[in-house]
Steps between C-alpha positions, in 0.01 A plus 500: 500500500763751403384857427544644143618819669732710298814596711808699403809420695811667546820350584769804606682306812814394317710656147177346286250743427216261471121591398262194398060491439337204615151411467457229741793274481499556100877774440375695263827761442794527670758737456850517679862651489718234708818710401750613772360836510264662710271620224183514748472861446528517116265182453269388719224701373578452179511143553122530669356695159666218313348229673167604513498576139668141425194331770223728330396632802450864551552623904146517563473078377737432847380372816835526742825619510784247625852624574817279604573627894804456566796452619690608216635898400374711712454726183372270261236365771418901592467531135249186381268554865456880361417417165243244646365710760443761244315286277245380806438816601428626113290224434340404841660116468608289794891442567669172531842463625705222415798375708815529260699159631190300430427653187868407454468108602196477300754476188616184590233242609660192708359187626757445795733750680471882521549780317697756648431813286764769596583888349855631541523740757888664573796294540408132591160580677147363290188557580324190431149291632526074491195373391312199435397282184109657596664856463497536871713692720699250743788731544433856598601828267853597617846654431709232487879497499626247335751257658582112456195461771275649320104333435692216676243320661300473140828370338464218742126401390569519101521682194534876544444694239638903494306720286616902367796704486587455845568116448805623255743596832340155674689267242901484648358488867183268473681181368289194613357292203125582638546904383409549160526871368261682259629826457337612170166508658387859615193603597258566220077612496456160331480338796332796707167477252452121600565593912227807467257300308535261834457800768247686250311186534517508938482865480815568670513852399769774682386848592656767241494740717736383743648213316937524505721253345707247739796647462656237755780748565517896575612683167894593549597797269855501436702861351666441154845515532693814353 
């Protein structure tokens, strides 16, 4: 049985500012700016007013938070896990946290193959997860730099399937008829409600006290040049 619990999920790991209501696995709003920009800041709570009002939910009608986890912008993920941890501690609700590269592969469901969802990091590196038609992890979270060898040995076995912005750089160096590229997906909350829903439902709940995103890799600030 899945749980009619009412989750609001937000989805701050890549340029998409992402919020989407769920009850159950029924979307009930979703709201999103997949623009270039970093608008985070500016809309994210805006976004979360709007989509409750759209759902018909007030704040106190929710029964867990669920936030995208990373890796992604280390500012846009600081941003979304604040904004969530905020609203558990406000309104005494559980927090789930959803890994971003599977919420990511959950936009394209395969029968054969893997998905290889990836974010552009700097130059040619990716971080990117390979996973499985179930949705599981068979290829650990990394930074990956990509070369012609690159996700070789699942190249060999089949379809491969590259997911995000990061599969944009992969397309000149990753030339064997099994890679096919999807670079229009991004990470969005749509898929976050439906991965919740399946934690709320094992109780796989973080602590928001101590809960961090995976940033993967140490924030690197870098001076503006004059």
């Amino acid at each position: 049985m899945w749980p009619m619990a009412k989750i609001i999920n937000l989805e701050t790991a890549s340029t998409n500012c992402s919020v989407s209501v769920y009850r159950g696995t029924e979307l009930l709003s979703l709201r999103e700016d997949p623009s270039p920009r970093y608008t985070h800041g500016e809309l994210l709570h805006v976004f979360m007013d709007q989509a409750m009002d759209e759902a018909g939910l007030s704040w106190e009608d929710l029964d867990a938070v669920s936030v995208s986890k990373g890796p992604g912008s280390y500012t846009g993920l600081r941003i979304g896990v604040a904004a969530a941890k905020g609203l558990c501690f406000a309104l005494d609700l559980p927090l789930i946290a959803i890994p971003t590269l599977q919420s990511l592969a959950a936009q394209l469901p395969i029968e054969t193959g893997v998905t290889i969802p990836m974010l552009d990091a700097r130059r040619m590196e990716v971080y990117a997860a390979v996973y499985d038609s179930d949705l599981q992890e068979t290829g650990p979270t990394r930074a990956e730099i990509i070369t012609a060898d690159s996700f070789a040995e699942w190249r060999a076995m089949g379809p491969v399937h590259l997911l995000g912005n990061g599969a944009e750089k992969c397309r000149e160096v990753l030339t064997h008829s099994n890679f096919h590229f999807h670079a229009e997906l991004q990470p969005s909350a749509r898929e976050l409600g439906l991965l919740a829903a399946t934690k709320f439902s094992a109780g796989e709940f973080e602590d928001s006290a101590y809960f961090e995103p995976f940033y993967l890799k140490d924030f690197i600030a870098h001076k503006k040049k004059p």
